[in-house]
TORPA-4810 file (N, C-alpha, C, O; in nm, 3 decimals):
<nodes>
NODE_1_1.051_0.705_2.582_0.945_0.720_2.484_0.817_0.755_2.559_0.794_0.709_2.671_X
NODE_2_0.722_0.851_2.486_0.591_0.921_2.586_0.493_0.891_2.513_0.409_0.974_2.480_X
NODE_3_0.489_0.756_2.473_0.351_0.717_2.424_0.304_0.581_2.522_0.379_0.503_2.580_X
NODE_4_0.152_0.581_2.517_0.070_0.497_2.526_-0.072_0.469_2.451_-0.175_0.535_2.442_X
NODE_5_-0.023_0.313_2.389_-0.152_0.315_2.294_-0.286_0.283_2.387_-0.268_0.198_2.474_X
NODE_6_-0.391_0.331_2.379_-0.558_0.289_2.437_-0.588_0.208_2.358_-0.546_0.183_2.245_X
NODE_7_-0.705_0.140_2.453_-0.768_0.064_2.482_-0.663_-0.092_2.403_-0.549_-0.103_2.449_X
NODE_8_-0.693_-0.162_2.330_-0.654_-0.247_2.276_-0.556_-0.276_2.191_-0.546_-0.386_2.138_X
NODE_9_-0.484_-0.188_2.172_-0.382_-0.157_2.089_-0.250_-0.152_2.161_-0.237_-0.111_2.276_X
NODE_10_-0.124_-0.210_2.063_-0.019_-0.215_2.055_0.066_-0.187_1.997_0.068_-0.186_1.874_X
NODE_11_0.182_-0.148_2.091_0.294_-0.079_1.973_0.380_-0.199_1.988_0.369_-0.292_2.067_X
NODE_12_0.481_-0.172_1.880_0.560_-0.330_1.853_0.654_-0.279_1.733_0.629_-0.225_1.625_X
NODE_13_0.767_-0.317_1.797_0.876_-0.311_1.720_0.918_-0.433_1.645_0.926_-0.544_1.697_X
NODE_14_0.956_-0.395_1.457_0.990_-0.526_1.411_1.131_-0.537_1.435_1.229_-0.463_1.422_X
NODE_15_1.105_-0.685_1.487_1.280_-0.777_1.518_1.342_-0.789_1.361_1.260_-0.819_1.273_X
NODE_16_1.461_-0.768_1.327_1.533_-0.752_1.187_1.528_-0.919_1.156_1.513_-1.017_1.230_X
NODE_17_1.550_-0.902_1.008_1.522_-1.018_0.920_1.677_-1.065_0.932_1.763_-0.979_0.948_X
NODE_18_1.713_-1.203_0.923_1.797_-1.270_0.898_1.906_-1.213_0.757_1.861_-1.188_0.646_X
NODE_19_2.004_-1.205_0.783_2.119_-1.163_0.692_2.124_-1.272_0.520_2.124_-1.249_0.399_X
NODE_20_2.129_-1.423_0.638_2.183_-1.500_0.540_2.067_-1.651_0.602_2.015_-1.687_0.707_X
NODE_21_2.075_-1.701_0.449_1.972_-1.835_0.488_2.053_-1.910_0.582_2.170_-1.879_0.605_X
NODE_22_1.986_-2.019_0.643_2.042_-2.173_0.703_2.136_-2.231_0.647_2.229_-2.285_0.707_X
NODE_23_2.113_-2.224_0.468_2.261_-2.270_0.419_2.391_-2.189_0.343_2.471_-2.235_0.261_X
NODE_24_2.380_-2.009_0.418_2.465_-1.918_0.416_2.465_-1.871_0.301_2.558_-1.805_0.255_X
NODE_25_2.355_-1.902_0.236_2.337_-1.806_0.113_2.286_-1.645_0.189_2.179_-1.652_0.249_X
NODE_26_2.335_-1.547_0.189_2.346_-1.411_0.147_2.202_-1.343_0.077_2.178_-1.336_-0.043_X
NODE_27_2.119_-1.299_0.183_2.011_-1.215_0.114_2.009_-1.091_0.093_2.021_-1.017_0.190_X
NODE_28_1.994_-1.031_-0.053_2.021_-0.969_-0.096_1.922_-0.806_-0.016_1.824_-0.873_0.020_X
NODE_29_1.890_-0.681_0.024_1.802_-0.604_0.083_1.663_-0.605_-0.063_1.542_-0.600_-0.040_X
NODE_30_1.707_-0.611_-0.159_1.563_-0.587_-0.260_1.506_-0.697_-0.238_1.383_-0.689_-0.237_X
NODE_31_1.573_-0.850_-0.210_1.512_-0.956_-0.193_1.420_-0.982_-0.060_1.325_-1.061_-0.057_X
NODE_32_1.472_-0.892_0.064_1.428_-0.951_0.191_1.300_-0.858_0.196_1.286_-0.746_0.146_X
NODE_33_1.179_-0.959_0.296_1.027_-0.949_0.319_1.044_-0.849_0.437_1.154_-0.851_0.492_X
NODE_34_0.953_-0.764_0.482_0.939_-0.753_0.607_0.888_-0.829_0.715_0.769_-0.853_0.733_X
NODE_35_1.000_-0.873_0.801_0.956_-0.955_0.913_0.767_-0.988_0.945_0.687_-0.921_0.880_X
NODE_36_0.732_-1.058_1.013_0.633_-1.041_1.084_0.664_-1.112_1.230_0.607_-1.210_1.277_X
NODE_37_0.744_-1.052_1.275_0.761_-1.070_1.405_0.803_-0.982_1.503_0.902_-0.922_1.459_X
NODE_38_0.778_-0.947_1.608_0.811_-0.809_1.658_0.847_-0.830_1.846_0.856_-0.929_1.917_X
NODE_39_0.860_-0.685_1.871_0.885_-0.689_2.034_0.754_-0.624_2.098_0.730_-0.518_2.041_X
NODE_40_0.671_-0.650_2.187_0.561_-0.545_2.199_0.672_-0.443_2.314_0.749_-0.488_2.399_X
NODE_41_0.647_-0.313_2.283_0.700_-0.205_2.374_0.609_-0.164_2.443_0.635_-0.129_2.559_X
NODE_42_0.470_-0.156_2.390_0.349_-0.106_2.497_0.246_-0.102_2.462_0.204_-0.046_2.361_X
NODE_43_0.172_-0.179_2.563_0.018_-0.227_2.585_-0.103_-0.122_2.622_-0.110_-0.061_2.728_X
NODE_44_-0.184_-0.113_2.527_-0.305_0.002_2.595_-0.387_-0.105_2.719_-0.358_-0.225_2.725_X
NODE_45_-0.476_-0.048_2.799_-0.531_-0.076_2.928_-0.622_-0.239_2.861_-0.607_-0.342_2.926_X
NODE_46_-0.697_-0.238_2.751_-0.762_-0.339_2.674_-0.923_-0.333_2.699_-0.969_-0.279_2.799_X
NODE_47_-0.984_-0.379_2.623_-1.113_-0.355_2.510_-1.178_-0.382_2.637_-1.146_-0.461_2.725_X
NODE_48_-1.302_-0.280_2.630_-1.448_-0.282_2.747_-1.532_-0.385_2.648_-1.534_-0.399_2.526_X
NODE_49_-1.604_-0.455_2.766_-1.724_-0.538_2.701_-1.878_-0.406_2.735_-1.887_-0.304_2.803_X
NODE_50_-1.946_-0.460_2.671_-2.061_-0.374_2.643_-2.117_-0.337_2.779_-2.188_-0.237_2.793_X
NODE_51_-2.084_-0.418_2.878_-2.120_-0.389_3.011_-2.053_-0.294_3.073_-2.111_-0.236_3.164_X
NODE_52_-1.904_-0.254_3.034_-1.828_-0.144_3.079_-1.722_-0.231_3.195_-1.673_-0.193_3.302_X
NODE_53_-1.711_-0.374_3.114_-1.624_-0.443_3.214_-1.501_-0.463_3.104_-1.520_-0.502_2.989_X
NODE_54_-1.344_-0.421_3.171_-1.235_-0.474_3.131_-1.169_-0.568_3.086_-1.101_-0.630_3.168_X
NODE_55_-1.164_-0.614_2.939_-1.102_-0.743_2.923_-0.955_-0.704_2.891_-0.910_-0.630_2.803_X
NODE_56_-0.890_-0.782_2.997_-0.727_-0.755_2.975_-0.677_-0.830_2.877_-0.701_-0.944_2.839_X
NODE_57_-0.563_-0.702_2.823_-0.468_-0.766_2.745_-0.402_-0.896_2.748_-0.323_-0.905_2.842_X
NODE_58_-0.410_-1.005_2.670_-0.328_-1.097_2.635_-0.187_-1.102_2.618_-0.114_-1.200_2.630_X
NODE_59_-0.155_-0.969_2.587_0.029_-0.953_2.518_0.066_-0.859_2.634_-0.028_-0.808_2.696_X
NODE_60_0.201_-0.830_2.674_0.259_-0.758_2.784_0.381_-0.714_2.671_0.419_-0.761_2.564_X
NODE_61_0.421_-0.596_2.759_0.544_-0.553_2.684_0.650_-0.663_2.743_0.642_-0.715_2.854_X
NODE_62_0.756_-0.687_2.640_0.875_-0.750_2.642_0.837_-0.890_2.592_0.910_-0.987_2.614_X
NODE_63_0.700_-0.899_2.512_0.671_-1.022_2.461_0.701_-1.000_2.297_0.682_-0.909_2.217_X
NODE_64_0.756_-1.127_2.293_0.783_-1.144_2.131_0.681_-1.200_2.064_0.630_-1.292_2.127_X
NODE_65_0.634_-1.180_1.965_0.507_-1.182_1.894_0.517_-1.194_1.749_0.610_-1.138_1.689_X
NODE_66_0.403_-1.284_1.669_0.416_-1.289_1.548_0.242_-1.228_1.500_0.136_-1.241_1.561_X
NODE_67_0.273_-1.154_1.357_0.172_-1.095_1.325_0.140_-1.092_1.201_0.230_-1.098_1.117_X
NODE_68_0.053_-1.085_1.177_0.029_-1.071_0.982_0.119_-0.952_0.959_0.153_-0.854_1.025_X
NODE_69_0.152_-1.022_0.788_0.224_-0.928_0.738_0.184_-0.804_0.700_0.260_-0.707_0.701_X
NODE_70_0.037_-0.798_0.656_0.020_-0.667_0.668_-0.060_-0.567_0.767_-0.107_-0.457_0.741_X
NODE_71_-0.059_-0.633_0.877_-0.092_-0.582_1.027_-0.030_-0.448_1.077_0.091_-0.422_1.082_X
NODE_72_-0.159_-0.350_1.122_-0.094_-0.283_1.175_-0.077_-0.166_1.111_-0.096_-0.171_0.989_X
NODE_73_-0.036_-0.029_1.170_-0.008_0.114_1.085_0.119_0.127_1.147_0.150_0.104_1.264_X
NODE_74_0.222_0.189_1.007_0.348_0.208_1.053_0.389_0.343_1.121_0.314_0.432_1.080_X
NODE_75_0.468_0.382_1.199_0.485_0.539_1.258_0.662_0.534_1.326_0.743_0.448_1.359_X
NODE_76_0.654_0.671_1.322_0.816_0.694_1.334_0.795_0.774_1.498_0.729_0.878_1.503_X
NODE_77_0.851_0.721_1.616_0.843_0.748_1.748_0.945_0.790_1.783_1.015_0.689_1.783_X
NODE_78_1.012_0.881_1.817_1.133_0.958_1.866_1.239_0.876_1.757_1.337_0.814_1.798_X
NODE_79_1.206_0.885_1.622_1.300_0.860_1.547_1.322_0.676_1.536_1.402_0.593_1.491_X
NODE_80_1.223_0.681_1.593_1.242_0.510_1.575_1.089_0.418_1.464_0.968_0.415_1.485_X
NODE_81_1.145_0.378_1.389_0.984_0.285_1.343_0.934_0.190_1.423_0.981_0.100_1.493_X
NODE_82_0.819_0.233_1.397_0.725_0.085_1.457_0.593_0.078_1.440_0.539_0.173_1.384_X
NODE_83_0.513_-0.038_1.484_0.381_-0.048_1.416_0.257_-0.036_1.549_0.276_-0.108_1.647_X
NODE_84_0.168_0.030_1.547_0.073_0.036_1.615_-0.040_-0.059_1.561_-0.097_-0.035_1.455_X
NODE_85_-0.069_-0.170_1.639_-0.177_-0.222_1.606_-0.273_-0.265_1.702_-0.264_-0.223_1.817_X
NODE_86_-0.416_-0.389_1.646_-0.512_-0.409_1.760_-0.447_-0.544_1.779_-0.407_-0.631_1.702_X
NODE_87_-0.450_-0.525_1.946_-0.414_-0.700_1.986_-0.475_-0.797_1.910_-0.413_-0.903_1.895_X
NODE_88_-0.593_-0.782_1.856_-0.647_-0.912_1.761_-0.534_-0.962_1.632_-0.507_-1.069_1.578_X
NODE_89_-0.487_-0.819_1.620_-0.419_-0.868_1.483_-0.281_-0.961_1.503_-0.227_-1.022_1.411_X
NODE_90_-0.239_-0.959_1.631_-0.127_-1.041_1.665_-0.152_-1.212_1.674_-0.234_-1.240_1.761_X
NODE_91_-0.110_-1.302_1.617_-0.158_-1.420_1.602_-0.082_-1.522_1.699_-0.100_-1.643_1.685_X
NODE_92_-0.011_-1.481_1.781_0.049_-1.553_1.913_0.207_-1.499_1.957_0.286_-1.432_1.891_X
NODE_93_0.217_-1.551_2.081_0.338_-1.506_2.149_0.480_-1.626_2.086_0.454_-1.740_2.046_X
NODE_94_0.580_-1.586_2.088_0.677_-1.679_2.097_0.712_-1.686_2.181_0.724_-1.583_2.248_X
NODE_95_0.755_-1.825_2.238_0.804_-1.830_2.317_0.929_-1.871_2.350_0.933_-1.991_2.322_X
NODE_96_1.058_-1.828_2.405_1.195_-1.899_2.390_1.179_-2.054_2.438_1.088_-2.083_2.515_X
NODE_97_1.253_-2.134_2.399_1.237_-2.259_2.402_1.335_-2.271_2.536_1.352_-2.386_2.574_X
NODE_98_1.377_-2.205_2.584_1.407_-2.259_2.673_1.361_-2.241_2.845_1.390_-2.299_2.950_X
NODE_99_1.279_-2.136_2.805_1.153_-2.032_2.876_1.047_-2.158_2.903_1.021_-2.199_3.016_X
NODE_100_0.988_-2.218_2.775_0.862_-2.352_2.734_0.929_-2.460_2.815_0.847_-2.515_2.887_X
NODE_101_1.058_-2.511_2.828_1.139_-2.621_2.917_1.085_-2.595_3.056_1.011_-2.679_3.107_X
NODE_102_1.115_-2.494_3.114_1.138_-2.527_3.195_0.959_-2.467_3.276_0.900_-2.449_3.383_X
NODE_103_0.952_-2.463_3.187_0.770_-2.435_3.255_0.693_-2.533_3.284_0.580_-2.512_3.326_X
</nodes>
C-alpha cells in the first residue's frame, strides 16, 4: 500500500464485528453496528506546536485501537476500506491482556 497520512492523522482498519453473541445467539448483517475498533496501518509524522516543535504520535501502526463511532472519513485503498482519521479522535489503545501481564 503507497499511502501515508500527514501530520496527525491515521489510517485504521475496522477489525470485523462478532458473528454471534456470548450466548450464541446469531446476528443477523441488518442488525450488526459498525465496529469501533480498528488496526492502525499508518501513522502521519504528528501535529507541530506553534513553535514549529514535533509532538509525536501516541498510536504506532500494529496498535489496536478504539474510536468513536462516527470518527473519521471512510476510503477504499487498493481495494481495501478503511478510515482516515485525527489521532485525537481515537479514544485509547487496547491492549492484549496478556501483553498488560506481563508488563
Amino acid at each position: 500500500m503507497a499511502f501515508k497520512p500527514l501530520h496527525d492523522r491515521v489510517l485504521v482498519k475496522r477489525v470485523e464485528s462478532e458473528e454471534k453473541t456470548k450466548g450464541g445467539l446469531i446476528i443477523p448483517d441488518s442488525a450488526k453496528e459498525k465496529p469501533a475498533e480498528g488496526l492502525v496501518v499508518a501513522c502521519g509524522e504528528g501535529a507541530r506546536k506553534d513553535s514549529g516543535e514535533l509532538i509525536e504520535m501516541s498510536v504506532k501502526a500494529g496498535d489496536k485501537v478504539l474510536f468513536g463511532k462516527w470518527s473519521g472519513t471512510e476510503v477504499s485503498i487498493d481495494g481495501e476500506e478503511l478510515l482516515i482519521m485525527k489521532e485525537s479522535d481515537i479514544l485509547g489503545i487496547i491492549e492484549d491482556a496478556a501483553a498488560a501481564a506481563a508488563a
